[in-house]
C-alpha positions as CSV (number, residue, x, y, z in Angstrom):
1,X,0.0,0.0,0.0
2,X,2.9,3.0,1.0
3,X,4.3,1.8,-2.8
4,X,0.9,3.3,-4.4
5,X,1.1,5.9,-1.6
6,X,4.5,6.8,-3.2
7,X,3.6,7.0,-6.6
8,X,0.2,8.8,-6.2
9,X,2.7,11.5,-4.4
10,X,5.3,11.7,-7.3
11,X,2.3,11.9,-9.8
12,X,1.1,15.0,-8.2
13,X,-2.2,12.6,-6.7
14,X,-2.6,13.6,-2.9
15,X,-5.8,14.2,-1.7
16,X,-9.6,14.0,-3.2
17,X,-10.0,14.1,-6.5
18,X,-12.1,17.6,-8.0
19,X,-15.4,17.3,-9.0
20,X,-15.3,19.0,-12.4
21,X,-19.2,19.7,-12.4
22,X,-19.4,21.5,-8.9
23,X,-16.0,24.2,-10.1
24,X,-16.5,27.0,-11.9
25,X,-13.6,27.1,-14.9
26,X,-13.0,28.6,-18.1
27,X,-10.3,28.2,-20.6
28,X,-6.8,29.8,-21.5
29,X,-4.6,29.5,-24.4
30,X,-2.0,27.1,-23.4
31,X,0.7,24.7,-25.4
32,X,0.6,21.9,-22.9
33,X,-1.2,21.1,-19.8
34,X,1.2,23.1,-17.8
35,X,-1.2,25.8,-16.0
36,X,-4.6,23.6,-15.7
37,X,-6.7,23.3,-13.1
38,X,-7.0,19.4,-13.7
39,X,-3.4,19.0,-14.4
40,X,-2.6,16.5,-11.1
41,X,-5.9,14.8,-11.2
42,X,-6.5,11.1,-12.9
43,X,-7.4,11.3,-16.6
44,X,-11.0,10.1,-15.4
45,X,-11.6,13.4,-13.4
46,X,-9.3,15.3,-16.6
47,X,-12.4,13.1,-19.1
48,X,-15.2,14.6,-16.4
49,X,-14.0,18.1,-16.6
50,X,-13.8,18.0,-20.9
51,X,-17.0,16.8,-20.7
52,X,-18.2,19.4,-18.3
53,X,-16.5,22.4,-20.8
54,X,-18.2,20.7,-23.9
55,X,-21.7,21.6,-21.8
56,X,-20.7,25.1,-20.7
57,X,-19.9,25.3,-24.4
58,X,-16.1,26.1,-23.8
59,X,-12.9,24.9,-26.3
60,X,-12.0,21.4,-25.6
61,X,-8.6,21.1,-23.9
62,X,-6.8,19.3,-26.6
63,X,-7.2,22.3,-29.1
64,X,-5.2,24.6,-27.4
65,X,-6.5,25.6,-24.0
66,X,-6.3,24.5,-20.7
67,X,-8.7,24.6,-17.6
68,X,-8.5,27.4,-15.0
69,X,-10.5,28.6,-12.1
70,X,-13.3,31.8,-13.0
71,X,-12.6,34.8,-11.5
72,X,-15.4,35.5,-9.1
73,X,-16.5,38.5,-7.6
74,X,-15.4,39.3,-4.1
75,X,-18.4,41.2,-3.4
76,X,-20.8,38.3,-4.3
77,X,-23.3,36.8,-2.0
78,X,-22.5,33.4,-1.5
79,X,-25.7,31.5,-1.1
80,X,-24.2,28.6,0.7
81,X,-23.0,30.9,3.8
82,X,-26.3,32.4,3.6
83,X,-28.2,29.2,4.0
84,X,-27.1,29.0,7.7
């Protein structure tokens, strides 16, 4: 088990895997993958989050782009806080 441990860490794996459909992203002119927000994750949570883009109607990943967090606005009421 510490041998997958080991490797997961090299990889860049540690921790949960994102959830593609519950983070806002958009895209970013990119040459590689360097840069994305999905970069570390397993290629099933990279497939999740192209498939996610292709319903938000964003460039796929493998023209060009990469994944990165929206900017959000500060001054936003966040809806989840304001559910308590």
């Amino acid at each position: 088990m510490s041998r997958n441990v080991s490797i997961l860490k090299w990889l860049g794996q540690e921790g949960e895997p994102l959830s593609p459909e519950d983070i806002q992203f958009t895209t970013k002119p990119a040459k590689s993958c360097r840069g994305c927000l999905f970069e570390h994750q397993r290629s099933a949570v990279c497939d999740r989050a192209c498939q996610a883009a292709q319903r938000a109607e964003l460039a796929h990943c493998e023209r060009g782009f990469v994944y990165v967090a929206k900017p959000v606005d500060t001054r936003q009421f966040s809806i989840i806080e304001g559910a308590h």
